[in-house]
N, C-alpha and C positions, 0 to 999 in steps of 0.2 A: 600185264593185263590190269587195267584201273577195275578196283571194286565200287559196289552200287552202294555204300551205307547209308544206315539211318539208325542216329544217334538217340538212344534212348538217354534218358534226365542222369543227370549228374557223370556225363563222358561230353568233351568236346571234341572236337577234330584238330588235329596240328601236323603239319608236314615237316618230315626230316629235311634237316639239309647243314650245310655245313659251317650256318650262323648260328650255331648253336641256341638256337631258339624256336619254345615250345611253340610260338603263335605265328611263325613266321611260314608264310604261302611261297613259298619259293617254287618256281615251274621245273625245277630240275626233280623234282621226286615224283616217284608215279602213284604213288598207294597213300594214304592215310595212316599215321600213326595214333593211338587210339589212349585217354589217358582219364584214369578219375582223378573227378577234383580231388577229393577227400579221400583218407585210407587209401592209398594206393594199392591195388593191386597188382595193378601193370603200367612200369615207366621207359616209353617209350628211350630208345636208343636211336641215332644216325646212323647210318649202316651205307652210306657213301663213304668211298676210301676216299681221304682228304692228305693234302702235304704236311697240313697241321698236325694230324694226328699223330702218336707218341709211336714209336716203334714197340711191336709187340713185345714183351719181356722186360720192357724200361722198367715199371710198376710191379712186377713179381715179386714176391720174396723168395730170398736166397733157398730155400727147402723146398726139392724139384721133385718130394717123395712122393706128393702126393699127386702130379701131374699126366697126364698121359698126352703125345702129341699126334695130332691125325697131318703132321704139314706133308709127309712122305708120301701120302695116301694119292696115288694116280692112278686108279683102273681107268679112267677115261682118256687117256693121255693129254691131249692139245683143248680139250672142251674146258672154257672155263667156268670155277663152280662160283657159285654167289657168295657176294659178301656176306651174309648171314651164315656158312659153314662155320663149323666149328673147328678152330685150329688145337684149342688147348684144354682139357681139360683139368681144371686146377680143385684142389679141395675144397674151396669156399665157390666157386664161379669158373667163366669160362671163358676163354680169348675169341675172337672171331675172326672171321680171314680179314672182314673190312677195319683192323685195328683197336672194335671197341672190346672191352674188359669188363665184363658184368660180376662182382662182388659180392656177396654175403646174399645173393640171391637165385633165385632159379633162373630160367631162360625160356622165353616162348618164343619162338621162332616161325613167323607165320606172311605168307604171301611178300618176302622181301624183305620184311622188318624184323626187328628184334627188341625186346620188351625184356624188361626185369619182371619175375614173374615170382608172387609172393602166395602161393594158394593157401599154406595155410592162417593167412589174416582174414580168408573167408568163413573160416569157423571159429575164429578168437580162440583157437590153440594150436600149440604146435605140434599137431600130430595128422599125420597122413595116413594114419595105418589104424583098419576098424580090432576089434572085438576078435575077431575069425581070422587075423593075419592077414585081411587085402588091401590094398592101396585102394581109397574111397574119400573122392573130392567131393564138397558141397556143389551144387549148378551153377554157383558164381566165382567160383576157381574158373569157369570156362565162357565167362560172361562176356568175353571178347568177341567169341561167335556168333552170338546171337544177332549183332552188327555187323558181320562181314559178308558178304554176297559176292561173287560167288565163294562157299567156303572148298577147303581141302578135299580133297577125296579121302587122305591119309594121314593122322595123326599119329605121330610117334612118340610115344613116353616115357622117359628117362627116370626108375624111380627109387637114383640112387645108388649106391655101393655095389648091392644085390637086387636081381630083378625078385619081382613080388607080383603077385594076381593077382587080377583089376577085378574093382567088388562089382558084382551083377546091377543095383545102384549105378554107380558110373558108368557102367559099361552100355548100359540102356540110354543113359544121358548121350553119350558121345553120339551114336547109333540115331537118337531122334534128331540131334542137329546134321544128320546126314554123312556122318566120314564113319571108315574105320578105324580100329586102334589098333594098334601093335606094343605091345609091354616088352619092353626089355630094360636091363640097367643102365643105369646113364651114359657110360663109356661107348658100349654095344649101338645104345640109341643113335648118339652122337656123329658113330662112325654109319650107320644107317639112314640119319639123315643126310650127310654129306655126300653120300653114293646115291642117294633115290632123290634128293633133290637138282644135282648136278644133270640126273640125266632125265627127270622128267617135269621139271620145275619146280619153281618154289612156290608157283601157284596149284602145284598140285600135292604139295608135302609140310604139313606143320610137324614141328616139335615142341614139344612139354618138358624140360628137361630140371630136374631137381637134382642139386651140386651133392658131389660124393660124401661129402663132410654133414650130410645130414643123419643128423639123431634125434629123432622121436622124445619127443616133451624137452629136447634141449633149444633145436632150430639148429643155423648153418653154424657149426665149429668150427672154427680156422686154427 
């Protein structure tokens, strides 16, 4: 399903595809990939399987401690899921079925695409977690939204190691751009996006996913 956007000041438009280039209009991609100039928030990824691309594990390091793999995962038998599933959970980032390897970042996983997702350079520090123990993003962690038409029904949010309660604050934010949220930990998340997007699309399933290796005023550990 192509979305309607409009590009508020300092986001332009670029379509994925398999020229590895942000400006490139290639008619094979259907959706819009979405990027700031400045401070990046979120960097778009390709999420077309290409011959090019490295086979999964090439780029891993050798310490599998901290990995978890969802590739086994068939509840739907013959239905194929989208390249935006999550194949690997790794301590720093996460593998995708479509071969790409997001690193030292989180993962937004919304209508087909997949974005390196850095929420907190939204508040120029590294902390995701308020005063009272909840997970509480400023409104430009979710700033992608605000652009996307039609958005999710369903956002899932991945917040880490252990799951954590979504502060009233964010939770009111998600709510007025219109989806609901589901808080689980990131592994949990991961494996719930690849079940509920498989079987009800990726137009109707975002993920938020923050890499297990995060610690609070450290950012991502590897």
């Amino acid at each position: 399903m192509r979305s309607s956007l409009r590009l508020s000041t300092g986001l332009r438009a670029a379509r994925a595809s398999v020229c590895n280039s942000s400006t490139c209009l290639c008619p094979r991609t259907s959706a819009p990939a979405l990027t700031l100039q400045r401070n990046l928030l979120y960097k778009p990824f390709h999420t077309t399987p290409s011959s090019l691309s490295k086979r999964r594990g090439d780029d891993m390091p050798p310490d599998n401690s901290h990995r978890t793999s969802f590739s086994e995962l068939d509840v739907l038998g013959s239905v194929p899921v989208p390249s935006t599933s999550v194949d690997v959970c790794m301590h720093d980032g996460f593998g995708l079925n479509s071969g790409i390897t997001i690193r030292g970042d989180g993962a937004l996983l919304v209508n087909g695409e997949a974005f390196a997702w850095r929420p907190w350079e939204a508040s120029g520090r590294k902390r995701l977690v308020n005063d009272k123990g909840q997970f509480e993003l400023p409104e430009e962690a979710f700033g992608l939204f605000d652009v996307l038409w039609p958005r999710p029904d369903l956002l899932i949010i991945g917040v880490g190691k252990h799951n954590l309660p979504l502060s009233p604050r964010t939770r009111e934010h998600v709510s007025r751009l219109g989806m609901r949220v589901e808080m689980l930990d990131t592994r949990n998340a991961a494996a719930q996006f690849n079940l509920l997007a498989t079987e009800r699309g990726v137009s109707e399933v975002a993920a938020a996913l923050i890499p297990i290796g995060w610690e609070e005023g450290s950012g991502v550990v590897s």
